[in-house]
C-alpha positions in Angstrom: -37.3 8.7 19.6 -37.9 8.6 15.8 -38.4 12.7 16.2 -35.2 13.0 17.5 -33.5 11.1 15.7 -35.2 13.1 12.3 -34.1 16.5 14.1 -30.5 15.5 14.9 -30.2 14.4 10.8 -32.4 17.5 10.0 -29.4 19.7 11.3 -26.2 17.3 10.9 -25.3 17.2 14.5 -23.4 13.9 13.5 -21.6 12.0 10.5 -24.0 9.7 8.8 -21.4 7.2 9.8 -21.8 7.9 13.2 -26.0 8.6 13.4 -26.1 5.4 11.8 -24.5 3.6 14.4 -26.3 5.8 17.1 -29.7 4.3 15.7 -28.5 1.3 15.6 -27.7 0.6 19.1 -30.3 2.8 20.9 -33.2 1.3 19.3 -32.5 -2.3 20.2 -32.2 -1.3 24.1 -35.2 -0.7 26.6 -34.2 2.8 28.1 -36.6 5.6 29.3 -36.7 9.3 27.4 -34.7 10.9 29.8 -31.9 8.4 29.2 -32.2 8.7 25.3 -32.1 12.4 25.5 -28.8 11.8 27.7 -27.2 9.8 25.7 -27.9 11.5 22.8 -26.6 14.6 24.0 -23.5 13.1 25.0 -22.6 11.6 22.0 -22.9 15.2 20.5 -21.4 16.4 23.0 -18.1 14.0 22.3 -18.2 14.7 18.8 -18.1 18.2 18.7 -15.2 18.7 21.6 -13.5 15.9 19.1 -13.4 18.4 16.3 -10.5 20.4 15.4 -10.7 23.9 16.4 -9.8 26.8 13.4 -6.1 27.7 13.0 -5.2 23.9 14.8 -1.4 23.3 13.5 -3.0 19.6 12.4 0.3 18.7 10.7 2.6 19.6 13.0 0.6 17.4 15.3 0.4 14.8 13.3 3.9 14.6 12.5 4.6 14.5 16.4 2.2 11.9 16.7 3.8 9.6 14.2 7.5 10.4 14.5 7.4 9.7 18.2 6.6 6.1 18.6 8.5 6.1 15.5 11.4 6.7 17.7 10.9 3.1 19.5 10.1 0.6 16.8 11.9 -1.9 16.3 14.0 -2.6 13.0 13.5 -6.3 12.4 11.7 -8.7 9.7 8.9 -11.0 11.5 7.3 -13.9 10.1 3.8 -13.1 8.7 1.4 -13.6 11.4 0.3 -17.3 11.3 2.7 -18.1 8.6 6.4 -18.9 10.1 7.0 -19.7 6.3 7.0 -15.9 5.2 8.6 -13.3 6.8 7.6 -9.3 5.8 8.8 -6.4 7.2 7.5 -4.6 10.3 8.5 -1.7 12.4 10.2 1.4 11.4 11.3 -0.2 7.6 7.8 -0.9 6.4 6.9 2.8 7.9 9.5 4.4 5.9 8.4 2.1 3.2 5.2 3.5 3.2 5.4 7.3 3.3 7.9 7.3 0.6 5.6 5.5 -1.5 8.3 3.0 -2.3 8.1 1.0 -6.4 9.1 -2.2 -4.6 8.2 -3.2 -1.0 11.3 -5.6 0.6 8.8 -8.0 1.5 5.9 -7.9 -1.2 3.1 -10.3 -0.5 -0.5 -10.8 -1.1 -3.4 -12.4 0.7 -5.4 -14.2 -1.6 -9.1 -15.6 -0.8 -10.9 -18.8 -2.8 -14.3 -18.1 -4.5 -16.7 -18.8 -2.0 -17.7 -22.5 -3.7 -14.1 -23.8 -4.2 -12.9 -22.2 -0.2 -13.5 -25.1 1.4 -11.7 -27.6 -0.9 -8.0 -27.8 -0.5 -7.6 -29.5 -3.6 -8.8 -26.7 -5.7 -7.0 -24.3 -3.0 -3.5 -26.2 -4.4 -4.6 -26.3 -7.9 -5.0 -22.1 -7.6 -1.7 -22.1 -5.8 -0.5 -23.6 -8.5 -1.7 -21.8 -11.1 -0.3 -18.6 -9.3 3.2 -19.9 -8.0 5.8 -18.8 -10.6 7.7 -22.1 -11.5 11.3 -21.7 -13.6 13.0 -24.6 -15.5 15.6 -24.3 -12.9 12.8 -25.1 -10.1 11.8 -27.9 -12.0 15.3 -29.5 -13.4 18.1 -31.4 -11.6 21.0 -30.3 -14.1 21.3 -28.0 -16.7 24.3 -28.2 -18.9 25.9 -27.6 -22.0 26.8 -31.2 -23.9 29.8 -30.5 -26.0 29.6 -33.7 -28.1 26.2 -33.0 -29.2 26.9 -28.8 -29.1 23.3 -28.8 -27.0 22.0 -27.3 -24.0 20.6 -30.4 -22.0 18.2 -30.1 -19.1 17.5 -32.9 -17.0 14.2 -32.5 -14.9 13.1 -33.9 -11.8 10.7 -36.3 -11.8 9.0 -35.3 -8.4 9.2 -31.8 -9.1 7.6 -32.0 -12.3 4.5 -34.4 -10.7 4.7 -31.3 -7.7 4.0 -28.5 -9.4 1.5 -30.1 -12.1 3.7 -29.9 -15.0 4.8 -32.2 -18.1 8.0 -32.3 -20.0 5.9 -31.4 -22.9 5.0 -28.3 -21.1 8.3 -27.2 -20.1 9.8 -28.2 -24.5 7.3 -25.7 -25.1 8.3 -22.8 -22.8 11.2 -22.7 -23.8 10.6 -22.8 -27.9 8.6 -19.7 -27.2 11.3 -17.8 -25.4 13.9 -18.8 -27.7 11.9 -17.7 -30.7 13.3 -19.9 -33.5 17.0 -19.1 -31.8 17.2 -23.1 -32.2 15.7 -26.3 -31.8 14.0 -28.4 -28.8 13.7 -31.5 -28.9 12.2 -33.6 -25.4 12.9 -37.0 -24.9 11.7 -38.9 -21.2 12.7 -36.5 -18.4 14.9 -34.5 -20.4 14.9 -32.0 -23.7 17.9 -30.9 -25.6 18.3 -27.3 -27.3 20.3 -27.1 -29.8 21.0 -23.3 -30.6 21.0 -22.6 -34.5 24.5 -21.0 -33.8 26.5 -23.7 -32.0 29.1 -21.3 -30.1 30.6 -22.0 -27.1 29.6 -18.2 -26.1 26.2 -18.7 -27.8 25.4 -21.7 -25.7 26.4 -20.4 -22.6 24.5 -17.6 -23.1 21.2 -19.7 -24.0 22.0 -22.1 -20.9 22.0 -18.7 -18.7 18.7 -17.7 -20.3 17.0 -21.0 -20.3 17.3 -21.4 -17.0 14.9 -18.4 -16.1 12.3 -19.4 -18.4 9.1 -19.1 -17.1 6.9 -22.4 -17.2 3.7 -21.9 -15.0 2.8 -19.3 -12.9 2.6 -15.3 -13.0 5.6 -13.4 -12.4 7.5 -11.9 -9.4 5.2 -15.0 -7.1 7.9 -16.5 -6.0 6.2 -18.7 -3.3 2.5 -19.6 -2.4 1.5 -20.7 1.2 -1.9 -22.6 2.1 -4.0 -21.8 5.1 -7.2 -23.1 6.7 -8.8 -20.2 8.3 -12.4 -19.7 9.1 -13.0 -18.4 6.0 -11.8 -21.3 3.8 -8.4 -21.9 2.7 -6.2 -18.7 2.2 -3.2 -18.1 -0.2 -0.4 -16.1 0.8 2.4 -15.5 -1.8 6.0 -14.8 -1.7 5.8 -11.9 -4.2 3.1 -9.7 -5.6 1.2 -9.1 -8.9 -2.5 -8.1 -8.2 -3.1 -7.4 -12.3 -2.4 -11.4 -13.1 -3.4 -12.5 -10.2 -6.8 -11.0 -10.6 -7.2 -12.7 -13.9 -6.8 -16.0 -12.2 -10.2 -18.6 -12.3 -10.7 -19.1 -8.7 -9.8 -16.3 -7.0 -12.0 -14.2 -5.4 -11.2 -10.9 -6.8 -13.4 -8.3 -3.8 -11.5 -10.8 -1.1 -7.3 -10.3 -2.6 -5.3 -7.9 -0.9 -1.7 -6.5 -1.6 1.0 -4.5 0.8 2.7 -3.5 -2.5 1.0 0.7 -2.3 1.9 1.0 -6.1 0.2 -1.9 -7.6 -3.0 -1.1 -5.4 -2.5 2.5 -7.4 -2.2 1.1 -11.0 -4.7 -1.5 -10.5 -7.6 0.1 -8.4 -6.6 3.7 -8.8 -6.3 6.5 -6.1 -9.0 5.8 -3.5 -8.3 2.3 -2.8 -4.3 3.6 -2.4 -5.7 5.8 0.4 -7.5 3.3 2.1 -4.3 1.1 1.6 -2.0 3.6 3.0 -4.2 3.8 6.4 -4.2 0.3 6.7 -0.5 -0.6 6.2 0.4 2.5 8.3 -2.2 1.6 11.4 -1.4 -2.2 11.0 2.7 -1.2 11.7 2.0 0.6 14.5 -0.8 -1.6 16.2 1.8 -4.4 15.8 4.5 -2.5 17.6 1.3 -1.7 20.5 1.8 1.7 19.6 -1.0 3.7 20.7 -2.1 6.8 17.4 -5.2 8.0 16.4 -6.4 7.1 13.0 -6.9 10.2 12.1 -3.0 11.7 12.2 -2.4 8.7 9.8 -5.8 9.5 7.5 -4.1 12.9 7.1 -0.8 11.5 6.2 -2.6 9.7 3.6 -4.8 12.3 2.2 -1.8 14.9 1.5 0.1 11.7 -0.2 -2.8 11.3 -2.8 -4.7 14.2 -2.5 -3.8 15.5 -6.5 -5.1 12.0 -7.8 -1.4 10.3 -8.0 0.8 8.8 -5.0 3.0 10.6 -4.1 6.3 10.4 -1.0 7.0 12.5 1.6 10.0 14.1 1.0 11.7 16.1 -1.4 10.9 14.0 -4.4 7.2 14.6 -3.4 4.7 17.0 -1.1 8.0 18.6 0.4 10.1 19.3 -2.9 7.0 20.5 -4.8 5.5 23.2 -2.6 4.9 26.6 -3.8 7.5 28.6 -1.3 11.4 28.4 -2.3 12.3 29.1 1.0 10.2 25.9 2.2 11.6 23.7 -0.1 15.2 25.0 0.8 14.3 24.5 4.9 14.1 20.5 4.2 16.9 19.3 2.1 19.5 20.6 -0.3 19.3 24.3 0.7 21.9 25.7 -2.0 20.0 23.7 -4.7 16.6 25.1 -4.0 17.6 28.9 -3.5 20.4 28.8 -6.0 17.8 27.8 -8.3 15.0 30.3 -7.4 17.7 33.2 -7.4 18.2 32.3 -11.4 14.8 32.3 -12.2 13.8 35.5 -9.8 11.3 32.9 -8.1 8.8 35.1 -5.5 7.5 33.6 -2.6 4.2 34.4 -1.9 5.0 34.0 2.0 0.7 32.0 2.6 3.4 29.0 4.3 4.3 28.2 7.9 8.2 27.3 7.2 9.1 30.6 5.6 7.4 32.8 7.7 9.4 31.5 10.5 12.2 31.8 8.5 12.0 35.7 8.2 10.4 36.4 11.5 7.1 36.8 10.5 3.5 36.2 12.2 2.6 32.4 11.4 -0.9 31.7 9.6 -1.5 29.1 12.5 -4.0 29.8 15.5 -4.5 33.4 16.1 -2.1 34.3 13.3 -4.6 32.7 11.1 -7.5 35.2 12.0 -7.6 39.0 10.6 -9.2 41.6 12.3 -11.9 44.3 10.9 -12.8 47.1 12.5 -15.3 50.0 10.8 -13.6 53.3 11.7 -16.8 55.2 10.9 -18.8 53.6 13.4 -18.5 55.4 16.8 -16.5 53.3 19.8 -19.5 53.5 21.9 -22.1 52.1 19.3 -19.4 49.2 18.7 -19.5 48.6 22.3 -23.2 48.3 22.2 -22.9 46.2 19.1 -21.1 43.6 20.4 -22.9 43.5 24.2 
């Protein structure tokens, strides 16, 4: 068994992945040497009629394979599985969402996990929450308004709210000094603080009412909401809102166990690989929700030509489309004039190595045979080929 098993790596018959997982299972199974050499043969045997054959238009099928079932999802927002208190988009949205590489998600969220020590307390579990929730005076007050008699911006605060979300009135006076910047004075009294803006407008203190009430107290930005749940891991935090840099920098958090659906934070944060791998998953986890049935690998490819030069980039004429080689490709997907007009100016040539433009002026394809040149030696008799080849 060992022998074989040295041969098969010996000559590469199988991904490491794959021989791995072959060793794995046979050797913890009583089965005779003729059944080892069968199975062994027929996993090679699967593997290699999996492979794609030279000249296989992989895109083309790929495309197919995705745009398709893409053709049935559904367009509506579910609640996040488990979690009727967060909704994130599903179905043919988050697809498009995905392979345009989109800045902002509709539904950003993250699922955060505890360090393994502190999992299993749902104290510290709220505690983190809090620390990552982002909490506004405006959460946290009853009233803000502008008191004319004093010419102050006067913010009442809620009691409960403040004792909710961990904070003191203290806490909340000095917020706001550092956004205002010396633009006036704060002054907190018992469940309430009073600005008073060094230039006592009417405009001025509208506008610092307005800008007081989006002062950021606690929290890290764009987390809008944090939800707590006991799963067998521990407790789990999912947020309203994403912001893996800050929220990686929070004590607590596990930072090999936190996960994002925002594609262009995973980019800036982990870099290029772990977009990939984000881009499969996303992609994969859309389509097993709608119970569509595509291989992973259609979706790997997808992946690879979005971040295959080391940045992320859309599909579509703002990325792989509009920056091929070929003019005449370009023009074949979107704004025709633009493209052609454009190459005309400069006296752009097209090399012609492309599917698209090939078709376009009636020439052979470099796809399946089309992909293959011939040689023949002229010098070489027809009857010594003949033998040659027999």
């Amino acid at each position: 068994m060992e022998k074989r098993f040295e041969k098969m790596r010996e000559e590469r018959r199988l991904p490491p992945k794959v021989m791995d997982e072959l060793v794995t299972k046979i050797s913890n199974i009583g089965i005779t040497k003729k059944e080892f050499d069968d199975i062994c043969d027929n996993v090679v045997d699967s593997y290699e009629r999996s492979l794609v054959e030279p000249g296989e238009a992989v895109g083309t099928v790929a495309a197919q394979s995705i745009g398709e079932p893409g053709t049935q999802m559904t367009l509506r927002t579910f609640h996040y599985a488990g979690v009727a208190e967060l909704s994130v988009t599903q179905g043919l949205p988050r697809l498009i969402e995905i392979v345009d590489a989109r800045n902002n998600p509709s539904t950003p969220t993250m699922k955060i996990y505890l360090d393994t020590d502190i999992a299993s307390d749902r104290n510290d579990a709220r505690r983190i929450a809090r620390n990552i929730e982002m909490v506004l005076v405006e959460s946290v007050a009853s009233n803000v308004s502008i008191d004319l008699l004093r010419q102050a911006i006067d913010i009442r605060l809620d009691p409960e709210l403040m004792e909710d979300k961990g904070l003191t009135v203290d806490v909340v006076a000095k917020a706001i000094d550092e956004k205002i910047k010396g633009k006036g004075e704060v002054e907190p009294g018992d469940n309430v603080i009073f600005v008073y803006p060094a230039n006592d407008t009417l405009a001025e203190l509208q506008r610092l009412s307005e800008k007081i009430r989006e002062v950021r107290v606690k929290g890290i930005n764009d987390v809008t909401h944090v939800v707590i749940r006991k799963e067998t891991d521990g407790y789990i935090l999912y947020t309203e809102g994403s912001n893996l840099q800050d929220a990686l920098e929070i004590e607590g958090v596990n930072p090999h166990r936190i996960y994002t659906n925002n594609l262009r934070e995973i980019y800036q944060v982990l870099g290029i690989e772990a977009t990939r791998n984000a881009i499969i998953k996303e992609a994969m986890n859309v389509l097993n929700e709608q119970g569509m049935d595509v291989d992973v690998r259609h979706i790997i490819l997808v992946a690879d030509m979005m971040t295959v030069d080391g940045n992320i980039r859309q599909i579509g004429r703002h990325g792989i489309s509009g920056s091929k080689n070929s003019a005449l490709a370009r023009a074949a997907f979107e704004v025709t004039i633009k493209h052609l007009l454009g190459a005309g100016i400069a006296g752009t040539q097209d090399p012609l190595k492309g599917i698209t433009e090939n078709v376009i002026i009636g020439q052979l394809i470099p796809l399946g045979t089309g992909s293959i040149d011939l040689l023949m030696n002229p010098n070489v008799p027809a009857a010594k080929q003949k033998k040659k080849t027999t």
